[in-house]
VMD Tcl script that builds the backbone (N, CA, C; Angstrom):
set m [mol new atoms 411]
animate dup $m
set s [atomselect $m all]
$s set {name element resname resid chain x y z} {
  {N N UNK 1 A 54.563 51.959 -21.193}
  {CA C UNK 1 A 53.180 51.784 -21.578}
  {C C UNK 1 A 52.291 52.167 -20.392}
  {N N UNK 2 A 51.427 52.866 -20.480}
  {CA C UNK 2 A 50.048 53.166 -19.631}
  {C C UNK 2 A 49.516 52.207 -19.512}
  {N N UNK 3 A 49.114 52.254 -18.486}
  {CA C UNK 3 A 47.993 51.102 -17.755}
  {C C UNK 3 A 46.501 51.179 -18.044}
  {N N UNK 4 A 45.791 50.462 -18.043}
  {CA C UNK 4 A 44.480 50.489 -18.054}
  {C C UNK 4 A 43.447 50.177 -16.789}
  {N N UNK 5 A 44.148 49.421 -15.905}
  {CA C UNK 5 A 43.686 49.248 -14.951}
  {C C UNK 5 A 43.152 50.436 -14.307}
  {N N UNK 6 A 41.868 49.729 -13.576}
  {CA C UNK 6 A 40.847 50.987 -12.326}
  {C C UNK 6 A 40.463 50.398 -11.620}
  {N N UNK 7 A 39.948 51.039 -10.635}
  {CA C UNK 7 A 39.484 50.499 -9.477}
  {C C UNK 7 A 37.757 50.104 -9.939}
  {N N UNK 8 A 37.045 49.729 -9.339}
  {CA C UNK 8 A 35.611 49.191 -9.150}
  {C C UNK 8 A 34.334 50.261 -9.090}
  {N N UNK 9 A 35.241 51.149 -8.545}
  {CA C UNK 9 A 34.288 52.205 -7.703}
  {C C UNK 9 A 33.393 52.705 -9.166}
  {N N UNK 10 A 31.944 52.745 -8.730}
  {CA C UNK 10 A 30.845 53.511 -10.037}
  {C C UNK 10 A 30.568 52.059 -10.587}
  {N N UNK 11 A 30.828 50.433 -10.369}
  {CA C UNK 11 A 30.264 49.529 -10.620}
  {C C UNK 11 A 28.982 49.165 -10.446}
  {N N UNK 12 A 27.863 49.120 -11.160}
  {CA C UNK 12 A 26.352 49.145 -10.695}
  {C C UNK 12 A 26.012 47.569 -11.382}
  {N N UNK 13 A 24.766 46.916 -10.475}
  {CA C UNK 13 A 24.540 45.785 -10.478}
  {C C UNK 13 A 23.053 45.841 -11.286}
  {N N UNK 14 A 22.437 45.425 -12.126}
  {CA C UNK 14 A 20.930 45.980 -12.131}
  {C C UNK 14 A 19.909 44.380 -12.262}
  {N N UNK 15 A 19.160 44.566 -11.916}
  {CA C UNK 15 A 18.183 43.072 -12.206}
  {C C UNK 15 A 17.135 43.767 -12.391}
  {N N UNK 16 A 16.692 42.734 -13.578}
  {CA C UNK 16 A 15.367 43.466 -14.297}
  {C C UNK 16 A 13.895 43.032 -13.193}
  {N N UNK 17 A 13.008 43.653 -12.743}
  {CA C UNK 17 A 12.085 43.589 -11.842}
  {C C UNK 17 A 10.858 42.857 -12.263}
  {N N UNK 18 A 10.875 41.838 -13.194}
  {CA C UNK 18 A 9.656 41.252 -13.584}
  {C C UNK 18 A 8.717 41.281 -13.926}
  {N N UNK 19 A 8.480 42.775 -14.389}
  {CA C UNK 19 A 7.399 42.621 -14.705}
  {C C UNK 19 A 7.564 43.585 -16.939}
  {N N UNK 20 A 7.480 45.093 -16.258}
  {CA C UNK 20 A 7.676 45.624 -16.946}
  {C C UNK 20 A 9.149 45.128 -18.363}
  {N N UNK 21 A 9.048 44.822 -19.467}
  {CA C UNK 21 A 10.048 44.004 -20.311}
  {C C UNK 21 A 11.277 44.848 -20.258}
  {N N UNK 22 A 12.015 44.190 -20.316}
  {CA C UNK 22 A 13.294 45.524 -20.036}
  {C C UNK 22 A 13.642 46.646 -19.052}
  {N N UNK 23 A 12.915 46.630 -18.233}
  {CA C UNK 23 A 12.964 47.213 -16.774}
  {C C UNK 23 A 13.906 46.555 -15.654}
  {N N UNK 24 A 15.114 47.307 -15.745}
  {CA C UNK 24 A 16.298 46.897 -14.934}
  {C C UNK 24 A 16.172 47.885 -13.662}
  {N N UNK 25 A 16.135 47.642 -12.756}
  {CA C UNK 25 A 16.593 48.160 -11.388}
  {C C UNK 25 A 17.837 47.991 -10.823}
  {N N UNK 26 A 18.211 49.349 -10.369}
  {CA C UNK 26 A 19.753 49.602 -10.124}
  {C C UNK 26 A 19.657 49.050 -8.707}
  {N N UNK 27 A 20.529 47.813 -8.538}
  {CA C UNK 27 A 20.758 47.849 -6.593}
  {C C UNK 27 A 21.467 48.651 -5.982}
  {N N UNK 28 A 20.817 49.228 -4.772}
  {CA C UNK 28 A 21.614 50.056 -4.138}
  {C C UNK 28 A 22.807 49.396 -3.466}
  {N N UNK 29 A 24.064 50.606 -2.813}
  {CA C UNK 29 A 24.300 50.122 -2.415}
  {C C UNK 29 A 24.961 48.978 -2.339}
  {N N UNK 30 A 25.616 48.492 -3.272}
  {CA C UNK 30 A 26.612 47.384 -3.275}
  {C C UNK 30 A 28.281 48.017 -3.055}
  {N N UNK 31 A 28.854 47.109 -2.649}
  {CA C UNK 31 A 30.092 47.338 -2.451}
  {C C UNK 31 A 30.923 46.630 -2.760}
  {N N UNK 32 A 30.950 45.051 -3.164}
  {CA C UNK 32 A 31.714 43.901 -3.134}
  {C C UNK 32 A 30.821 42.986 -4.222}
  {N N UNK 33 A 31.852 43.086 -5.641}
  {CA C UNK 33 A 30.774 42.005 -6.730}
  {C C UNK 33 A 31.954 40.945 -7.595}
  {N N UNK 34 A 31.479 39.934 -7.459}
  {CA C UNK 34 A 32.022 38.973 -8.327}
  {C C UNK 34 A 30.937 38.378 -9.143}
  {N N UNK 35 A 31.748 38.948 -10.616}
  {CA C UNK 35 A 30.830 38.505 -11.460}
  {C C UNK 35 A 31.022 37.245 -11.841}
  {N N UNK 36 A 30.030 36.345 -13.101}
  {CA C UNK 36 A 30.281 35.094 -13.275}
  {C C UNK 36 A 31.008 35.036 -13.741}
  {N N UNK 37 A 31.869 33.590 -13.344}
  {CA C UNK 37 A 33.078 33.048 -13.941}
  {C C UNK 37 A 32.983 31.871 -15.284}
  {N N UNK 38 A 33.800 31.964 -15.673}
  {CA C UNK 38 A 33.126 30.520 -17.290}
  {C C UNK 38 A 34.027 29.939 -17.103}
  {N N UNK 39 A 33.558 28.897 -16.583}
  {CA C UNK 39 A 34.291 27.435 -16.601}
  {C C UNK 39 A 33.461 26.498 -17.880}
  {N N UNK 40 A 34.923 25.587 -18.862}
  {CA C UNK 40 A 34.168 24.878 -19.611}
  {C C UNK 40 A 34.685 23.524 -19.001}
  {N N UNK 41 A 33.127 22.244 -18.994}
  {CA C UNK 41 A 33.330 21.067 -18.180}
  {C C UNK 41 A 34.347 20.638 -19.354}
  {N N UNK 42 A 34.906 19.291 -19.032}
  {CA C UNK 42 A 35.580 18.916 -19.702}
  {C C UNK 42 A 35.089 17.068 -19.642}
  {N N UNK 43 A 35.071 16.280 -20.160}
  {CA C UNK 43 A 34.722 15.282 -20.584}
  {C C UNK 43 A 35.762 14.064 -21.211}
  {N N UNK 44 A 35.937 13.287 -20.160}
  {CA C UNK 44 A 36.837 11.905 -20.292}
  {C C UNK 44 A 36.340 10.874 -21.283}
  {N N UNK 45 A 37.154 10.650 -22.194}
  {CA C UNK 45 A 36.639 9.601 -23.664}
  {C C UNK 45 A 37.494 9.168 -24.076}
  {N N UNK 46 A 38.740 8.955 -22.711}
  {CA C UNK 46 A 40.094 7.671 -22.768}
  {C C UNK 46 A 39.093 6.213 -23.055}
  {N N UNK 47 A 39.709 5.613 -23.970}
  {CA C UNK 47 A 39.428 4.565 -24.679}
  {C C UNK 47 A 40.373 3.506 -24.207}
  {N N UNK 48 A 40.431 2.064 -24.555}
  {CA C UNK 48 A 41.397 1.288 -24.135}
  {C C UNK 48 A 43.000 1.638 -25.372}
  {N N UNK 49 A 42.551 2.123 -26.243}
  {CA C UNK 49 A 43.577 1.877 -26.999}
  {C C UNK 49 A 44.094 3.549 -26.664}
  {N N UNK 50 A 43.840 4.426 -25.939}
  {CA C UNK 50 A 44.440 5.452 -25.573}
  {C C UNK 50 A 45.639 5.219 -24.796}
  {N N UNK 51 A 46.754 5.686 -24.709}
  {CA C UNK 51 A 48.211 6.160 -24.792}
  {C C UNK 51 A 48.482 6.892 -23.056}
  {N N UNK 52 A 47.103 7.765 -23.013}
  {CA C UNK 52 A 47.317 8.375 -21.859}
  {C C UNK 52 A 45.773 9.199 -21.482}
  {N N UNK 53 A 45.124 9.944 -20.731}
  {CA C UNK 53 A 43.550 10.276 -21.204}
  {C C UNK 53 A 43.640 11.365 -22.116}
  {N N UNK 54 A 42.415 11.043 -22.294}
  {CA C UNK 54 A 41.748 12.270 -23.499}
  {C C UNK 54 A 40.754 12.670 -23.068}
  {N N UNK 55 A 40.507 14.057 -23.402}
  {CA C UNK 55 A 39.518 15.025 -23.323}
  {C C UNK 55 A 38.919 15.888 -24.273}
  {N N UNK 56 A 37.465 15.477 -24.277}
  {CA C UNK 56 A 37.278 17.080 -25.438}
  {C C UNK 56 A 35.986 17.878 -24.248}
  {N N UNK 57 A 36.126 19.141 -25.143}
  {CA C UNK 57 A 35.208 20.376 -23.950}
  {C C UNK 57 A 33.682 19.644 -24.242}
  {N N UNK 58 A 33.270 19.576 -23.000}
  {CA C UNK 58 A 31.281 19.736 -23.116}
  {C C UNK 58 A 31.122 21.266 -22.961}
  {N N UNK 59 A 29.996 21.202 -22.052}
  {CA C UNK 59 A 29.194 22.572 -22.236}
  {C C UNK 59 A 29.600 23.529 -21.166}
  {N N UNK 60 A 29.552 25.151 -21.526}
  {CA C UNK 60 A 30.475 25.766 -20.507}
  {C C UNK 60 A 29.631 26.171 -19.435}
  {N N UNK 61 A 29.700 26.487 -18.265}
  {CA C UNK 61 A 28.863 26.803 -17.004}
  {C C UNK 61 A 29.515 28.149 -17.067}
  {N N UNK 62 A 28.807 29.088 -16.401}
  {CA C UNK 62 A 29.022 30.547 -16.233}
  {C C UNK 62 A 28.979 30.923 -14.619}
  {N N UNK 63 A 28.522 29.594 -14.147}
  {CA C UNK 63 A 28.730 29.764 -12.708}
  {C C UNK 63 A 27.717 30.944 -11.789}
  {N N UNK 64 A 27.952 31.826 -10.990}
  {CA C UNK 64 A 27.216 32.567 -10.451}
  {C C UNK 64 A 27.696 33.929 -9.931}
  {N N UNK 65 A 27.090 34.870 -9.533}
  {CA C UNK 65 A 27.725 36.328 -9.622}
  {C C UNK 65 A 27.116 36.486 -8.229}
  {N N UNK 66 A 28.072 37.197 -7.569}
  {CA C UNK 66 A 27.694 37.104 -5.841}
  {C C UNK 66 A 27.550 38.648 -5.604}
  {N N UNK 67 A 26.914 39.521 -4.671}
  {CA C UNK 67 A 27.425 40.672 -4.777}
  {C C UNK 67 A 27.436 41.103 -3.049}
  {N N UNK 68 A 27.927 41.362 -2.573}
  {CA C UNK 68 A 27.471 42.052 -1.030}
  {C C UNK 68 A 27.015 43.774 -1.159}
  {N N UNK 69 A 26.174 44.121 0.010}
  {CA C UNK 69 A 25.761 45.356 -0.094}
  {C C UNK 69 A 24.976 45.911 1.465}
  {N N UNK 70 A 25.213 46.992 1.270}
  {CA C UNK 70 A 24.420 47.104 2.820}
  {C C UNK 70 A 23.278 47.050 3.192}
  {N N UNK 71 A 22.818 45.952 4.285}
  {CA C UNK 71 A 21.237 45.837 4.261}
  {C C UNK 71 A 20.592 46.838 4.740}
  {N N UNK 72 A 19.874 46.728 4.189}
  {CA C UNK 72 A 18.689 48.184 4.351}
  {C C UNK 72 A 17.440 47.018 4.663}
  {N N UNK 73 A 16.636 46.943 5.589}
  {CA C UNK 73 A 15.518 46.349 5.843}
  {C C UNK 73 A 14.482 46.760 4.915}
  {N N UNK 74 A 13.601 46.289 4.297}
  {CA C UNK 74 A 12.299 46.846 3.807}
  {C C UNK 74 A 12.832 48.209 2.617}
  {N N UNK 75 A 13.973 48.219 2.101}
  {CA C UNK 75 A 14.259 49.190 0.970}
  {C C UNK 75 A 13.794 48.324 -0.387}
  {N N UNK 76 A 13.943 49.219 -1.418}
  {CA C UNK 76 A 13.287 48.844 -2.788}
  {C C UNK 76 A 14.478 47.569 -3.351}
  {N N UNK 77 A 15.694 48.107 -2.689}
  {CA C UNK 77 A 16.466 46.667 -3.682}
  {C C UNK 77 A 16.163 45.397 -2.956}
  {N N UNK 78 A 16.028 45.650 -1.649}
  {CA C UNK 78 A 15.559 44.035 -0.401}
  {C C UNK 78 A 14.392 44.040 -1.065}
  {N N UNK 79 A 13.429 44.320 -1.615}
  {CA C UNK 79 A 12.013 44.077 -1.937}
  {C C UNK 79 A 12.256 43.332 -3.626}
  {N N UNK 80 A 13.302 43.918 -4.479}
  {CA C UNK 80 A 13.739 43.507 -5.605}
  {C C UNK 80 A 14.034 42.178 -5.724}
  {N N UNK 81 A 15.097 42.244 -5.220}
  {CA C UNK 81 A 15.901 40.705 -4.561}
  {C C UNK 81 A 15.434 39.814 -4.002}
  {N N UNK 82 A 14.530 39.701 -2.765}
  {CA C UNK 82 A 13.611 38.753 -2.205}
  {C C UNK 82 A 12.524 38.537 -3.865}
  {N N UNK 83 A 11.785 39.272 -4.375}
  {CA C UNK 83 A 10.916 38.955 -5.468}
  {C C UNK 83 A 11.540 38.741 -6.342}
  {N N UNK 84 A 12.610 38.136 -6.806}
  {CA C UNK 84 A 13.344 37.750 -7.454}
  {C C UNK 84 A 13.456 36.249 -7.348}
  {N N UNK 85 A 13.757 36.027 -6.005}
  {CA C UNK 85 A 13.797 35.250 -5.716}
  {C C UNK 85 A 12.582 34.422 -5.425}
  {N N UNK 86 A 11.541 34.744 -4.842}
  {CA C UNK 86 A 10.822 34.225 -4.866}
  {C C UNK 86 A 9.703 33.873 -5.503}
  {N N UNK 87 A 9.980 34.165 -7.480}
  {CA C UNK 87 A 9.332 33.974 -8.215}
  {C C UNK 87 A 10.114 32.869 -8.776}
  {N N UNK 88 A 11.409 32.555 -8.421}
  {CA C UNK 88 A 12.007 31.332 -8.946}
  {C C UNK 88 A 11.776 31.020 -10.279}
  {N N UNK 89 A 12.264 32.291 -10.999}
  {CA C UNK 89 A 12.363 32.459 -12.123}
  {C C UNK 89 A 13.467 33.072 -12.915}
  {N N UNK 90 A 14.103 32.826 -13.797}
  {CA C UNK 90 A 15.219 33.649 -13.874}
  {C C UNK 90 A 15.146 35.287 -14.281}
  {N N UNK 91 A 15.627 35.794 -13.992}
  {CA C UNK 91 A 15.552 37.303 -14.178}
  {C C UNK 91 A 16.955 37.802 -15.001}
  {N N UNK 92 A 16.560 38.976 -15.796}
  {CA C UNK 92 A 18.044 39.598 -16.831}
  {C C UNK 92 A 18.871 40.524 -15.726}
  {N N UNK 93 A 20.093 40.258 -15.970}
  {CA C UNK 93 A 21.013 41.050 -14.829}
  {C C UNK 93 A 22.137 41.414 -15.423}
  {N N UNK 94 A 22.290 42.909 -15.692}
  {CA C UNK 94 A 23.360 43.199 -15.754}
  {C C UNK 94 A 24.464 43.861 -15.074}
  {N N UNK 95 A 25.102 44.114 -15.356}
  {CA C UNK 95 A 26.406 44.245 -14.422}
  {C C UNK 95 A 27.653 45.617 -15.640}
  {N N UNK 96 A 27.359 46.402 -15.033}
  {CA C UNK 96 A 28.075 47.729 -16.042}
  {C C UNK 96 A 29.559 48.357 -14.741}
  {N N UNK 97 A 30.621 48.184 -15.638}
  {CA C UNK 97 A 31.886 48.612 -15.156}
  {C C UNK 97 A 31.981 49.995 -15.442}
  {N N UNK 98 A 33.116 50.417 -14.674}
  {CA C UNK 98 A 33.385 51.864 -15.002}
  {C C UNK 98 A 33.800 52.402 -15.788}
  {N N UNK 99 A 34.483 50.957 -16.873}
  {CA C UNK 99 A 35.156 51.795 -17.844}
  {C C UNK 99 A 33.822 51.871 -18.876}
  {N N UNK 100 A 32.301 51.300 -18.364}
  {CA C UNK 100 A 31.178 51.405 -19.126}
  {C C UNK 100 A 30.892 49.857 -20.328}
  {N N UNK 101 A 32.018 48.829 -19.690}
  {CA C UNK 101 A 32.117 47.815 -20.436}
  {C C UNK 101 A 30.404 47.155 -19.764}
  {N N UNK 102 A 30.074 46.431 -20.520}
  {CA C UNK 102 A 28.545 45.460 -19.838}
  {C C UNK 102 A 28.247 44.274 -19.812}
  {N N UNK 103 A 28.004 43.749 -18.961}
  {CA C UNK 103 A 28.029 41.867 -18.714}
  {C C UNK 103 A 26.136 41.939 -18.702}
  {N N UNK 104 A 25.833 41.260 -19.455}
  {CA C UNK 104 A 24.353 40.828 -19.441}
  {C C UNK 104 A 24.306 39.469 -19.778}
  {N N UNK 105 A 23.505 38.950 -18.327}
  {CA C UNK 105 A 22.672 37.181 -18.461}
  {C C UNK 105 A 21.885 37.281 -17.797}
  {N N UNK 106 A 21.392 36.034 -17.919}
  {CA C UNK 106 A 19.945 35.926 -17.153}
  {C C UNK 106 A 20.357 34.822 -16.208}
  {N N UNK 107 A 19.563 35.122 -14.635}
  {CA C UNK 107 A 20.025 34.729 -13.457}
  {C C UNK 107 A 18.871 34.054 -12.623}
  {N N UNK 108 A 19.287 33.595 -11.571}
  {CA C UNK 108 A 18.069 32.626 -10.424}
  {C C UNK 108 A 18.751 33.459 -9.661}
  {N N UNK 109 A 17.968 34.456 -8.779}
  {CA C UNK 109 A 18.775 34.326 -7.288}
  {C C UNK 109 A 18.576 33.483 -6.343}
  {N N UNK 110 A 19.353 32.269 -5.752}
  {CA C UNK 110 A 19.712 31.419 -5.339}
  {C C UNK 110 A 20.120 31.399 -3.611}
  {N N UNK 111 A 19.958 32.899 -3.193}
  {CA C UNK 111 A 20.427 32.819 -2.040}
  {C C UNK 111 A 20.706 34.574 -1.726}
  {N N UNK 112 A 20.411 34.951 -0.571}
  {CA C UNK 112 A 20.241 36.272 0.083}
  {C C UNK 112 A 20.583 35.871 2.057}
  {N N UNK 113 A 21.588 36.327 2.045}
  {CA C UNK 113 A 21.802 36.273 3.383}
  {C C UNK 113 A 22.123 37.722 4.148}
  {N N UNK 114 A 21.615 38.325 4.908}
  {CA C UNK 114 A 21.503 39.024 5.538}
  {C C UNK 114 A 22.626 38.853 6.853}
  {N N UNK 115 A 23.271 39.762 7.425}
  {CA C UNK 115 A 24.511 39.941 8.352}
  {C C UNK 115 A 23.997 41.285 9.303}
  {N N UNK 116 A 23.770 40.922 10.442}
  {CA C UNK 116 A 23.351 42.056 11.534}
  {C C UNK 116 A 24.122 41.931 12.411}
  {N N UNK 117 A 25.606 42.518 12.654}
  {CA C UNK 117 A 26.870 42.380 13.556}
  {C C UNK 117 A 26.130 43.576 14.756}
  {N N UNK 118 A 26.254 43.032 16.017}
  {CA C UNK 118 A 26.531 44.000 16.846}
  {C C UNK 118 A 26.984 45.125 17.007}
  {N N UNK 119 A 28.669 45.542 16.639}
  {CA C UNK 119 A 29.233 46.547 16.114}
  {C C UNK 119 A 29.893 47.016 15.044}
  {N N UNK 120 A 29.062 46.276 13.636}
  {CA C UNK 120 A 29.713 46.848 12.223}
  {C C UNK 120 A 28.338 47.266 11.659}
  {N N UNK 121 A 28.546 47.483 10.090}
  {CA C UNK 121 A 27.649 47.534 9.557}
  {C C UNK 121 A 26.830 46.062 9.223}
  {N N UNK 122 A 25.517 46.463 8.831}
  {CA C UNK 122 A 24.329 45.447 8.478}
  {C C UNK 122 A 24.766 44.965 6.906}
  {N N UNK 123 A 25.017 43.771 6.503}
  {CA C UNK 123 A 25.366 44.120 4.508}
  {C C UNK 123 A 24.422 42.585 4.484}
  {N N UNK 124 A 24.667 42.418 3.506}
  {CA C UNK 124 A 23.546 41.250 3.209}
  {C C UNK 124 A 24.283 40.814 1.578}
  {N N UNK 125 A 24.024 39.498 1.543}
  {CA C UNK 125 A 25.082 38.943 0.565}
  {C C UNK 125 A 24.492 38.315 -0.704}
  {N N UNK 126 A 24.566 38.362 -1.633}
  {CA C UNK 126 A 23.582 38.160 -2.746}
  {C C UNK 126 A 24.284 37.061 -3.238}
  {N N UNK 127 A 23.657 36.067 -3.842}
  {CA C UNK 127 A 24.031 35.132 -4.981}
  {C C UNK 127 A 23.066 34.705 -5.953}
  {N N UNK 128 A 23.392 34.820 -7.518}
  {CA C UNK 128 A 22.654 35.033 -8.649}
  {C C UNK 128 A 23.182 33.494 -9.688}
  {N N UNK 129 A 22.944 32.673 -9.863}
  {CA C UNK 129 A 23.396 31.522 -10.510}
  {C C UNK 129 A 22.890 31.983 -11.756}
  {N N UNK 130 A 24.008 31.878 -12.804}
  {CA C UNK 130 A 23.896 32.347 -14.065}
  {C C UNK 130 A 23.399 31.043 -15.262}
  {N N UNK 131 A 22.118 31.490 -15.744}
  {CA C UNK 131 A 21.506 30.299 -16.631}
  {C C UNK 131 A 21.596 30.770 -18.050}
  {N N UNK 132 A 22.324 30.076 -18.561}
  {CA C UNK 132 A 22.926 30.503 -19.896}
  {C C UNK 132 A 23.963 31.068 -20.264}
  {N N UNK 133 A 24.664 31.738 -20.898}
  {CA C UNK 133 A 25.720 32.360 -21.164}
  {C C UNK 133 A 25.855 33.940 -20.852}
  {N N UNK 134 A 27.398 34.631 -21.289}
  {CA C UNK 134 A 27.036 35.985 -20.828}
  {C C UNK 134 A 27.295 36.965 -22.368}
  {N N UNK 135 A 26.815 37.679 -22.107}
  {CA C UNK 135 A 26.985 38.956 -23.517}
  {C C UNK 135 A 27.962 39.763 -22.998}
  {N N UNK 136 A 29.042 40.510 -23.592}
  {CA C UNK 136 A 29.700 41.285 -22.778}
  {C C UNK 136 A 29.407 42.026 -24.060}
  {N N UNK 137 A 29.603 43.772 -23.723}
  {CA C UNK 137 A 29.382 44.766 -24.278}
  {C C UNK 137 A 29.917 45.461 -24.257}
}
mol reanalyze $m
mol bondsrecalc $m
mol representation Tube
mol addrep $m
């Protein structure tokens, strides 16, 4: 049997820019993305007359999508990302694979850290906390 597996490479990140409806901006420049993960909580409702515990599912978390990329000071995706963030609002983000599959939710960015090594490259580290569920496409 053939494989399906591929590598990452041609993975693009996009967050919609706030203003214009449906206006996604491609981030440059990424190299390293973990998308959200779905964890469902789970919920203890062992009783006395239970045997051993019990569980039924609550509500599922989608967790958060991290991405690293190289910082560029004052470029259009650092200008994206900071106003993203600092409208503390959630924004639509999708996330398109190579085989052209598509992850779309809507996100908080939650955190932007910037890395200026002496002798490597500059990358800067994104984290997007996912509010609501995801669409895959």
């Amino acid at each position: 049997m053939t494989t399906e597996a591929s590598i990452g490479l041609g993975t693009i990140f996009k967050l919609h820019n706030g203003g214009t409806p449906g206006a996604l901006v491609a981030i440059a420049e990424v190299f390293d993305l973990t998308p959200p993960n779905e964890q469902a909580d789970t919920i203890d409702v062992t009783h006395f007359g239970s045997a051993a515990r019990e569980f039924i599912f609550g509500l599922t978390d989608f967790g958060e999508c991290s991405f690293e990329m190289n910082f560029v000071p004052g470029s259009d995706s650092e200008d994206a990302i900071l106003d993203a963030k600092a409208s503390k609002a959630s924004r639509q983000c999708e996330v398109t694979f190579p085989n052209a599959a598509v992850w779309t939710f809507n996100g908080l960015v939650i955190g932007y850290e910037p890395a200026v090594p002496v002798d490597d490259k500059m990358t800067a580290t994104v984290t997007v906390k996912v509010t609501g569920s995801v669409v895959r496409t």
